[in-house]
PQR file of N, CA, C, O and H, with PARSE charges and radii, in Angstrom:
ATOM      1  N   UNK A   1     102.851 112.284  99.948 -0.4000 1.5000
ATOM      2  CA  UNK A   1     103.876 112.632 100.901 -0.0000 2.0000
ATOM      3  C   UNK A   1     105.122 111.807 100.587  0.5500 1.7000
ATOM      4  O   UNK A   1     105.217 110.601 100.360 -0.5500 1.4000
ATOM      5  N   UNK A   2     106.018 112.728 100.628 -0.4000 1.5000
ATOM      6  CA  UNK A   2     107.448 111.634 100.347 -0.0000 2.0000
ATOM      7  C   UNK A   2     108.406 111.348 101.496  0.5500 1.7000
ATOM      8  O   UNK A   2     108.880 112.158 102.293 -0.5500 1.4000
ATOM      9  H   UNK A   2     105.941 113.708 100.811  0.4000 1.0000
ATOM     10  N   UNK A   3     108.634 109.766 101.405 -0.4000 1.5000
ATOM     11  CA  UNK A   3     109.403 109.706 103.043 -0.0000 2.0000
ATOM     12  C   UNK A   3     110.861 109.207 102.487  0.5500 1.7000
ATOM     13  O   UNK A   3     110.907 108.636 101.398 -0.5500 1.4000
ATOM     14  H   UNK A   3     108.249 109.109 100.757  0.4000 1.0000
ATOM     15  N   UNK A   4     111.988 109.419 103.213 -0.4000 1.5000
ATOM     16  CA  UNK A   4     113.085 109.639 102.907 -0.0000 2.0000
ATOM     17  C   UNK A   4     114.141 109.349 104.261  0.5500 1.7000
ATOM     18  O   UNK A   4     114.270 110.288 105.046 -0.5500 1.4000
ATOM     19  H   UNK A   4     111.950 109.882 104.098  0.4000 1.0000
ATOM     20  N   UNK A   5     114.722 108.359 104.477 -0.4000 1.5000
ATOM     21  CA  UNK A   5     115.103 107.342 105.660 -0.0000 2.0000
ATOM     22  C   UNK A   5     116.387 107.746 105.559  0.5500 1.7000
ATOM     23  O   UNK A   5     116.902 107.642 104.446 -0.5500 1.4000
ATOM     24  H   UNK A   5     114.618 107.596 103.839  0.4000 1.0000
ATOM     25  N   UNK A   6     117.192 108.288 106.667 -0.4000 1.5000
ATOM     26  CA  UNK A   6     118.621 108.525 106.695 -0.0000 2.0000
ATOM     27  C   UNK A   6     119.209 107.479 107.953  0.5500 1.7000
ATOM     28  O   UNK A   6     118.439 106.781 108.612 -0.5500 1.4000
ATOM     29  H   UNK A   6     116.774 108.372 107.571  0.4000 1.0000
ATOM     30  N   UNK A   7     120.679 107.495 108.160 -0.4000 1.5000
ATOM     31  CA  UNK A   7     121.271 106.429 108.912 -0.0000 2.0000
ATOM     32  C   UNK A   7     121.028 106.756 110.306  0.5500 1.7000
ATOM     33  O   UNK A   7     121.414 106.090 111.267 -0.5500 1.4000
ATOM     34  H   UNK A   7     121.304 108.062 107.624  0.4000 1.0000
ATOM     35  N   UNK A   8     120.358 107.831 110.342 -0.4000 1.5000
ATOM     36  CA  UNK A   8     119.820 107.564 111.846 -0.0000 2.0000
ATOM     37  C   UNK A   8     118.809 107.531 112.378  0.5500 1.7000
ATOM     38  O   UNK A   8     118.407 107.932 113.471 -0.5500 1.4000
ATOM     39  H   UNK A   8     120.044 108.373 109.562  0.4000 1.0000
ATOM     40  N   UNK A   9     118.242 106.867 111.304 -0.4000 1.5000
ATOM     41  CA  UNK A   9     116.519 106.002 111.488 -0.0000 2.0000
ATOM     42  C   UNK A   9     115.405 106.818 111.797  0.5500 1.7000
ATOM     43  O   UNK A   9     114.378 106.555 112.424 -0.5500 1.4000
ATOM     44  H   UNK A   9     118.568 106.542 110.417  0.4000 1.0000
ATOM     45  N   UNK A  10     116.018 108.461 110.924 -0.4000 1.5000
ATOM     46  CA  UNK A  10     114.883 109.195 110.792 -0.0000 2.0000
ATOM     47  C   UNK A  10     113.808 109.296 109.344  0.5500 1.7000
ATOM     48  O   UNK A  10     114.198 109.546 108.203 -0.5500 1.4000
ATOM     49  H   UNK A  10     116.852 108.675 110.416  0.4000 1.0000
ATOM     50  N   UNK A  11     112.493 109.047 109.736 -0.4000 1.5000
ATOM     51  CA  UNK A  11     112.172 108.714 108.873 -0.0000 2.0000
ATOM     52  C   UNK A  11     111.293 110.222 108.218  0.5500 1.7000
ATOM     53  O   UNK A  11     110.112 110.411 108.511 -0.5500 1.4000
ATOM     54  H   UNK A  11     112.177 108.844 110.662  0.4000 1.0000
ATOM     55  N   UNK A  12     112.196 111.346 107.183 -0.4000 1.5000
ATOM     56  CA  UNK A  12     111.702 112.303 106.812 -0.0000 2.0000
ATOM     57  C   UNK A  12     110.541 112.397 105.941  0.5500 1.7000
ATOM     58  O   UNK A  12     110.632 111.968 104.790 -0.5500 1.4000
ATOM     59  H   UNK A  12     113.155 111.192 106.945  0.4000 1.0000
ATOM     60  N   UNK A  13     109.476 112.903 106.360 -0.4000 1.5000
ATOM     61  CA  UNK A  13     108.101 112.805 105.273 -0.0000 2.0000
ATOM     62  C   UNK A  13     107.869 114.897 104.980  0.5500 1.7000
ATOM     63  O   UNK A  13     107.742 115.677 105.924 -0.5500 1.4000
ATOM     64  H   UNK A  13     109.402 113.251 107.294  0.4000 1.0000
ATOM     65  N   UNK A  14     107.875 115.195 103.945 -0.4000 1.5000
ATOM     66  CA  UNK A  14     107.227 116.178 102.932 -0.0000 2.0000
ATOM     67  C   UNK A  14     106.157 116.916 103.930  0.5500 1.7000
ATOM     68  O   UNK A  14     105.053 116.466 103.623 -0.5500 1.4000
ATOM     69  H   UNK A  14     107.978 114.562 103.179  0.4000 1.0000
ATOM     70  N   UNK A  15     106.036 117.771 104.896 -0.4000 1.5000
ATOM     71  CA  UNK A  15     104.733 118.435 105.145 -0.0000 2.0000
ATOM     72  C   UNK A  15     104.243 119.899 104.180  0.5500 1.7000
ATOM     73  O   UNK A  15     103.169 120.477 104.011 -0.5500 1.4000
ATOM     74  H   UNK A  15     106.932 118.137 105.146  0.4000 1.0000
ATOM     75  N   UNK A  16     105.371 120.068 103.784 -0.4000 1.5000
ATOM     76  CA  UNK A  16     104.898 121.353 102.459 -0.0000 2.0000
ATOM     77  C   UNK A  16     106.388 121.191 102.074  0.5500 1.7000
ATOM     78  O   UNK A  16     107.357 120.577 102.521 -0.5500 1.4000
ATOM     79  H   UNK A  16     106.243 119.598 103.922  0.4000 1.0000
ATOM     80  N   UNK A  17     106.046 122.288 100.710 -0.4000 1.5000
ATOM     81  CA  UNK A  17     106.902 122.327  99.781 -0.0000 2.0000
ATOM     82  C   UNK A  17     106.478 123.969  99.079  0.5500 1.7000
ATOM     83  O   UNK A  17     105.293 124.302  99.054 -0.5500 1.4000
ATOM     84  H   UNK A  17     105.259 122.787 100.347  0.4000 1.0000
ATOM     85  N   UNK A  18     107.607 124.940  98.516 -0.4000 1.5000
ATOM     86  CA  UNK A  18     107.708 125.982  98.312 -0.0000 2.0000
ATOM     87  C   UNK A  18     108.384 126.125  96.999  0.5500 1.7000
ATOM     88  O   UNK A  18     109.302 125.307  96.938 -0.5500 1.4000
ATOM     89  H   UNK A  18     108.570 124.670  98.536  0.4000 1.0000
ATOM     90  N   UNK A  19     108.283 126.881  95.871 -0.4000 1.5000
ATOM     91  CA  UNK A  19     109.122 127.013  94.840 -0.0000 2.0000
ATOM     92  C   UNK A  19     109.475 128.576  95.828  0.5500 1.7000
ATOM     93  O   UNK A  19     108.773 129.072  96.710 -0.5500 1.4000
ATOM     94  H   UNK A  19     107.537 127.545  95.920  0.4000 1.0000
ATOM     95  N   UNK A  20     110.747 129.038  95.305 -0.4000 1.5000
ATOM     96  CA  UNK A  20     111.364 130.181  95.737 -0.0000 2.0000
ATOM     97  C   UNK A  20     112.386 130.730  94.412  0.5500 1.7000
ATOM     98  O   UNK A  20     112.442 130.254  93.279 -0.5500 1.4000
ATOM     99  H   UNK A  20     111.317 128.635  94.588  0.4000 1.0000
ATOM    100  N   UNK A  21     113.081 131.782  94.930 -0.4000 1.5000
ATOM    101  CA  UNK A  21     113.740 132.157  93.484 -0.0000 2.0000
ATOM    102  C   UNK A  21     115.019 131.538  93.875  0.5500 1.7000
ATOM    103  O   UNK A  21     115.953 131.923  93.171 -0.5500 1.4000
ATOM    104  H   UNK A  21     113.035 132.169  95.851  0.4000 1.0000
ATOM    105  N   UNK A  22     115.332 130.692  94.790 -0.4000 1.5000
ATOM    106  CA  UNK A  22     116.289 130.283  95.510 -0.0000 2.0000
ATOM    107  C   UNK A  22     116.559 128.655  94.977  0.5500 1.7000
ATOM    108  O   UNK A  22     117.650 128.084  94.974 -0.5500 1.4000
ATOM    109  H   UNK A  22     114.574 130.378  95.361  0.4000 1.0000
ATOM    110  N   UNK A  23     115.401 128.157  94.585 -0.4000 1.5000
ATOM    111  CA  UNK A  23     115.201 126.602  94.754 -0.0000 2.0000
ATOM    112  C   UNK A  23     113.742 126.231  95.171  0.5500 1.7000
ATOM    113  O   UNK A  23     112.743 126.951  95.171 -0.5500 1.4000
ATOM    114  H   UNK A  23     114.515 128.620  94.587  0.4000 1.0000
ATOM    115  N   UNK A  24     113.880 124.926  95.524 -0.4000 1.5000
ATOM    116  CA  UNK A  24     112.619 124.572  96.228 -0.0000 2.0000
ATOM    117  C   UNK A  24     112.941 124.594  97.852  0.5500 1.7000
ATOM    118  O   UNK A  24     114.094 124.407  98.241 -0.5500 1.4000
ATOM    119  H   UNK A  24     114.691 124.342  95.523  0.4000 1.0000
ATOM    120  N   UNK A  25     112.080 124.784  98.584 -0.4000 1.5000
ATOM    121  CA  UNK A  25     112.119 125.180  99.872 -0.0000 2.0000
ATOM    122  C   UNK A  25     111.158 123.585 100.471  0.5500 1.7000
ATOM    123  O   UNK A  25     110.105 123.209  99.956 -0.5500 1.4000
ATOM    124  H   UNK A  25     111.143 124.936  98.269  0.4000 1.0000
ATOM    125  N   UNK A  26     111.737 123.009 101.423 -0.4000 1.5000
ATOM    126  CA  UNK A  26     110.628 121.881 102.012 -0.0000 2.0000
ATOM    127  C   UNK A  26     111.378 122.124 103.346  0.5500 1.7000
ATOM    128  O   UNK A  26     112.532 122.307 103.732 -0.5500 1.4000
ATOM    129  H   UNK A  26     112.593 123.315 101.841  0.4000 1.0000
ATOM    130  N   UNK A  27     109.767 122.005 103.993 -0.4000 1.5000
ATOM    131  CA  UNK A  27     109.714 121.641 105.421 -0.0000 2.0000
ATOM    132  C   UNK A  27     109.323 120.540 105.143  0.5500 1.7000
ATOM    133  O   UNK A  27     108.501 120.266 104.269 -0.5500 1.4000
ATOM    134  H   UNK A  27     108.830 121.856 103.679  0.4000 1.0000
ATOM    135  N   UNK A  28     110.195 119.382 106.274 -0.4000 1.5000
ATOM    136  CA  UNK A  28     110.260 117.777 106.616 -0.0000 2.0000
ATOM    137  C   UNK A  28     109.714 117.547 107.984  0.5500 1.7000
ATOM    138  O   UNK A  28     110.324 118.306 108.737 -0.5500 1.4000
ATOM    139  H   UNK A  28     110.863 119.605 106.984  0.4000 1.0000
ATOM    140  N   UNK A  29     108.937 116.922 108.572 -0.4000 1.5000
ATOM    141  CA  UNK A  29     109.158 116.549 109.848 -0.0000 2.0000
ATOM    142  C   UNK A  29     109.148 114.791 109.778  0.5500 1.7000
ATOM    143  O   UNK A  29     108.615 114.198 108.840 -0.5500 1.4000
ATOM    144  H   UNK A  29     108.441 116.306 107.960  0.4000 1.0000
ATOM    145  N   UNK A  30     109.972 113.929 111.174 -0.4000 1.5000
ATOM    146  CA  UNK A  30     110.130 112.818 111.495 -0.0000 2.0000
ATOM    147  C   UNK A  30     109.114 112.662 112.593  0.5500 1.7000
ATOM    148  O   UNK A  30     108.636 113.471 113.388 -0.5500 1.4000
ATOM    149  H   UNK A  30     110.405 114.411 111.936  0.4000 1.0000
ATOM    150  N   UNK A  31     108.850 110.822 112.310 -0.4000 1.5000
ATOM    151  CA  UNK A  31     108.026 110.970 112.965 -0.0000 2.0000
ATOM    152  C   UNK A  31     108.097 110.698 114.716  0.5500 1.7000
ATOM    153  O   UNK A  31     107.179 110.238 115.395 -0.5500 1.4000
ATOM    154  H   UNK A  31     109.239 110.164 111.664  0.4000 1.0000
ATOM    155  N   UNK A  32     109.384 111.101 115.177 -0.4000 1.5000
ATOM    156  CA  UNK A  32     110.059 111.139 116.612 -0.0000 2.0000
ATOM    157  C   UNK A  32     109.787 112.249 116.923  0.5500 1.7000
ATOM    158  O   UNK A  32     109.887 112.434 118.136 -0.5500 1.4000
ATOM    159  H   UNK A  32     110.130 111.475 114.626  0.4000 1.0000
ATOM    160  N   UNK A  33     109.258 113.703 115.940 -0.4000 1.5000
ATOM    161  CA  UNK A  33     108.874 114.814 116.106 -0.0000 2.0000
ATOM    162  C   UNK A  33     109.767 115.734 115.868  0.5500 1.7000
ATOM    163  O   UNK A  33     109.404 116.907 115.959 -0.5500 1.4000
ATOM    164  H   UNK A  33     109.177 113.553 114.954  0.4000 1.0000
ATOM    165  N   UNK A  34     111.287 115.393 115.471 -0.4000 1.5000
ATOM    166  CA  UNK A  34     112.240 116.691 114.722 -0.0000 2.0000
ATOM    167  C   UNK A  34     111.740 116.837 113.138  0.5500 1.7000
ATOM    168  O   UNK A  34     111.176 116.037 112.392 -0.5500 1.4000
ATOM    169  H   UNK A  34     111.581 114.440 115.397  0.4000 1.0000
ATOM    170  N   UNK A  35     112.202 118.240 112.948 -0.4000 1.5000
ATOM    171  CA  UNK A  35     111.949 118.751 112.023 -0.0000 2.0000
ATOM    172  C   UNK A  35     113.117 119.337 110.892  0.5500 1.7000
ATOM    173  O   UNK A  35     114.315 119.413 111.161 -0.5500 1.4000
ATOM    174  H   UNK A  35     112.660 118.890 113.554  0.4000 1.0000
ATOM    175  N   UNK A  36     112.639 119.648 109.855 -0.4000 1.5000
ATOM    176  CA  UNK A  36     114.029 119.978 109.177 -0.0000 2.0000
ATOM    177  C   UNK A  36     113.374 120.698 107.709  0.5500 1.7000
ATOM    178  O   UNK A  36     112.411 120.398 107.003 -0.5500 1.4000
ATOM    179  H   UNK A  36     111.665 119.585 109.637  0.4000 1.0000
ATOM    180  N   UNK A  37     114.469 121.851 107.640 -0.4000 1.5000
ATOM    181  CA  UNK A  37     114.238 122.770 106.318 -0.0000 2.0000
ATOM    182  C   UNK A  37     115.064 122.013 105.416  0.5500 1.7000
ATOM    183  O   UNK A  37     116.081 121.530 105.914 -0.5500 1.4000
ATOM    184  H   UNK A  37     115.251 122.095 108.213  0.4000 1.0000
ATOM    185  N   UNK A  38     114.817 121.776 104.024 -0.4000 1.5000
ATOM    186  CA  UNK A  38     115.690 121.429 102.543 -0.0000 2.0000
ATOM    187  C   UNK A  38     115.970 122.819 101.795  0.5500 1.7000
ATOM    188  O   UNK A  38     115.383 123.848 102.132 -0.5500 1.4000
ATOM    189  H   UNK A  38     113.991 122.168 103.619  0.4000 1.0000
ATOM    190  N   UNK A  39     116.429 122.799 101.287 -0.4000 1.5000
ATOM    191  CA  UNK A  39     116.628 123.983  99.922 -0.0000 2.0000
ATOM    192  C   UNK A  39     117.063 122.786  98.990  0.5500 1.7000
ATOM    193  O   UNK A  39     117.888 121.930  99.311 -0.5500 1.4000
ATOM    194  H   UNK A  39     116.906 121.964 101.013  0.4000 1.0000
ATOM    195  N   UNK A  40     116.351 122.857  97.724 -0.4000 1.5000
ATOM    196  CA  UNK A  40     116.666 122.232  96.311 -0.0000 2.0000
ATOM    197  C   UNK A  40     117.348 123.284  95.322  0.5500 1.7000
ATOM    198  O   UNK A  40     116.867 123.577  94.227 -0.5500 1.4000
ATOM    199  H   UNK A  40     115.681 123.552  97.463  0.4000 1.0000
ATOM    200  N   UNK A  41     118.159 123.648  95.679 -0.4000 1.5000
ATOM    201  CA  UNK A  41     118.821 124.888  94.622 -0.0000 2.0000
ATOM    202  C   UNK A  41     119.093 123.840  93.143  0.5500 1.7000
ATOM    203  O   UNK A  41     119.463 122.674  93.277 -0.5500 1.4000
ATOM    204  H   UNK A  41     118.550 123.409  96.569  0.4000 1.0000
ATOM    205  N   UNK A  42     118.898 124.331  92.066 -0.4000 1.5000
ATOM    206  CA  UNK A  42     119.360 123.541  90.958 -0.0000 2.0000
ATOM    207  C   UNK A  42     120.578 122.774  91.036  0.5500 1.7000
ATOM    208  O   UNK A  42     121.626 123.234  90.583 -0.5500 1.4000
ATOM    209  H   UNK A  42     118.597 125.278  91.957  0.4000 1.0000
ATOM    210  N   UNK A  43     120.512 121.537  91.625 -0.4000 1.5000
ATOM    211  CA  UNK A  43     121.382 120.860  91.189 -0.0000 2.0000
ATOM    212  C   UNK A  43     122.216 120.057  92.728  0.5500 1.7000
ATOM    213  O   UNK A  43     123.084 119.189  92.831 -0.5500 1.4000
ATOM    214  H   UNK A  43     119.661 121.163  91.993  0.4000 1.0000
ATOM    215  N   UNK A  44     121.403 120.896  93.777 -0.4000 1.5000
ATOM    216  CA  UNK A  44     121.919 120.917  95.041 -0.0000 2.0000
ATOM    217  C   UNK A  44     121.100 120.620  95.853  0.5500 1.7000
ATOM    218  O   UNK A  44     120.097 121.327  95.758 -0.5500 1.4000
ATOM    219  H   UNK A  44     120.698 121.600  93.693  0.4000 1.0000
ATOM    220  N   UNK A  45     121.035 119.467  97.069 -0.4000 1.5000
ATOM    221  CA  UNK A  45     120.062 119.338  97.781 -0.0000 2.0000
ATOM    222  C   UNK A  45     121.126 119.651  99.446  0.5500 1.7000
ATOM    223  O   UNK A  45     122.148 119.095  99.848 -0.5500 1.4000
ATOM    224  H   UNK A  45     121.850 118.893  97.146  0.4000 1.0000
ATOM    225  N   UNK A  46     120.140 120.958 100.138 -0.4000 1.5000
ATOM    226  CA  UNK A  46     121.265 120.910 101.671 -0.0000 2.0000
ATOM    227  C   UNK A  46     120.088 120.839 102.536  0.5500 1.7000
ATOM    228  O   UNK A  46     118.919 120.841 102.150 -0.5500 1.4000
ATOM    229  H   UNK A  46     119.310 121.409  99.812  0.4000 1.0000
ATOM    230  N   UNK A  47     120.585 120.765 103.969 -0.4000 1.5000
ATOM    231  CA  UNK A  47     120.111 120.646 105.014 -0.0000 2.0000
ATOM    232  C   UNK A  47     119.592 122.277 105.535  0.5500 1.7000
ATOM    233  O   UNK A  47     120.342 122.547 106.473 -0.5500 1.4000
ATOM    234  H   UNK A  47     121.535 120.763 104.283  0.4000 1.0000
ATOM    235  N   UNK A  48     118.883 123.141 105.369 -0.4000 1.5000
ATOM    236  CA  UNK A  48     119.083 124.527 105.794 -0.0000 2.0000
ATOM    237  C   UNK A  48     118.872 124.373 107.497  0.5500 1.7000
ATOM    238  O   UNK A  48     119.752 124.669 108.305 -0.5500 1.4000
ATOM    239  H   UNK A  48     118.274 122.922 104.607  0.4000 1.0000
ATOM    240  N   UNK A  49     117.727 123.928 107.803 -0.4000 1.5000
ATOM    241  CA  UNK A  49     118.185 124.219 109.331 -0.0000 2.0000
ATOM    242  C   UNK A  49     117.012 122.968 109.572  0.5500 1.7000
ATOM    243  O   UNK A  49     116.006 122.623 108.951 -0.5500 1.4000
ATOM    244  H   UNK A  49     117.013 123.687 107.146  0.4000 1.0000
ATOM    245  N   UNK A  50     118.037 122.257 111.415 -0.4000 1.5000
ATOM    246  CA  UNK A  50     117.089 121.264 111.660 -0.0000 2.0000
ATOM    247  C   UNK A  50     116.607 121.301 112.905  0.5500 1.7000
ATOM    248  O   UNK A  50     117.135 122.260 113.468 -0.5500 1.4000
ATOM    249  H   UNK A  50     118.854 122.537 111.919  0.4000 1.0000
ATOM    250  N   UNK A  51     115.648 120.573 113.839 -0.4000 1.5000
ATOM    251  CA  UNK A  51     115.398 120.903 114.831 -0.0000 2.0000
ATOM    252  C   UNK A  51     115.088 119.623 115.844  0.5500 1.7000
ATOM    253  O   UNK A  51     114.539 118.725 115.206 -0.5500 1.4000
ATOM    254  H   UNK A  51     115.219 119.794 113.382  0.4000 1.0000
ATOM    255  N   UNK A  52     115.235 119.373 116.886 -0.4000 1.5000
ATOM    256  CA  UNK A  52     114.661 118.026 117.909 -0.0000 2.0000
ATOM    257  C   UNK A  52     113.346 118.175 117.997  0.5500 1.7000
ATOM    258  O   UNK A  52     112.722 119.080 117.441 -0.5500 1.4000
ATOM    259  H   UNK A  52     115.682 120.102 117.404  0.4000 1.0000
ATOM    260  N   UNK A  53     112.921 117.405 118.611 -0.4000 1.5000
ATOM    261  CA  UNK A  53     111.304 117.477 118.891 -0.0000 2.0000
ATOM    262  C   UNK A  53     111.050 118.442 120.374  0.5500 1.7000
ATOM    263  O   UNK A  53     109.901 118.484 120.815 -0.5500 1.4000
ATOM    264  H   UNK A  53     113.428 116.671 119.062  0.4000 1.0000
ATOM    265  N   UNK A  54     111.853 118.989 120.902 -0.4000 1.5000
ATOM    266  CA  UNK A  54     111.750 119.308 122.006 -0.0000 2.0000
ATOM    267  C   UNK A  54     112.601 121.185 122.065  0.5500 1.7000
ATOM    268  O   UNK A  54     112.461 122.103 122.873 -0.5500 1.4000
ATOM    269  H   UNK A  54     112.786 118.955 120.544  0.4000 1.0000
ATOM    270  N   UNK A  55     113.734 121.005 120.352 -0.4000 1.5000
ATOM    271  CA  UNK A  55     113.823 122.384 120.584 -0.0000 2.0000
ATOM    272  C   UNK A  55     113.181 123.358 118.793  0.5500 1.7000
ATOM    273  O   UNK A  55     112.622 122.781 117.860 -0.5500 1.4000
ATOM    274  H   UNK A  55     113.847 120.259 119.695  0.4000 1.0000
ATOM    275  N   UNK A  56     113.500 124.760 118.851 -0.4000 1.5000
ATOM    276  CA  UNK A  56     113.577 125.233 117.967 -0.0000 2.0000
ATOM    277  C   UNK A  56     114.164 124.941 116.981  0.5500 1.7000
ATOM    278  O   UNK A  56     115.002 124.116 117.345 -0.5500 1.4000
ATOM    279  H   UNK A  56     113.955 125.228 119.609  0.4000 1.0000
ATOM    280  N   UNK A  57     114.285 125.153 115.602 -0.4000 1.5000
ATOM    281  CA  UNK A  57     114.721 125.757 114.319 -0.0000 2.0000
ATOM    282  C   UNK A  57     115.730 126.160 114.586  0.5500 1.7000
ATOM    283  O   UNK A  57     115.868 127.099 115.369 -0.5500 1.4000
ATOM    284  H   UNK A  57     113.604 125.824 115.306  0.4000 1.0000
ATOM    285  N   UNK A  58     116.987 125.380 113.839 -0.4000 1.5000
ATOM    286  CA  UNK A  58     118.198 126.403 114.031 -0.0000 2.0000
ATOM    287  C   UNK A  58     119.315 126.579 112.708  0.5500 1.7000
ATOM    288  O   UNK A  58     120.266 127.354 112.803 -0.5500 1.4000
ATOM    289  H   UNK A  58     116.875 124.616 113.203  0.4000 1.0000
TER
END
């Protein structure tokens, strides 16, 4: 599992990972309970969509 610490002391860990024709696809969750999509497009790492522990995917 890979964990990955941003400045607001979320600490992102790897729960799956996807090759796509897009990139790599990862779902992240913290362990405060938000969650968060990656896309690894060649060469590009973004945020696709993130979520609180309390709401949806957005």
């Amino acid at each position: 599992m890979v964990v990955v610490s941003t400045p607001l002391d979320h600490e992102w860990r790897t729960a799956s990972r996807h090759r796509t024709s897009d990139g790599v696809v990862s779902y992240q969750r913290c362990r405060c309970g938000a969650w968060r999509i990656r896309l690894a497009a060649p060469g590009t790492a973004t945020v696709a969509a993130s979520a609180g522990r309390d709401r949806a995917l957005r």
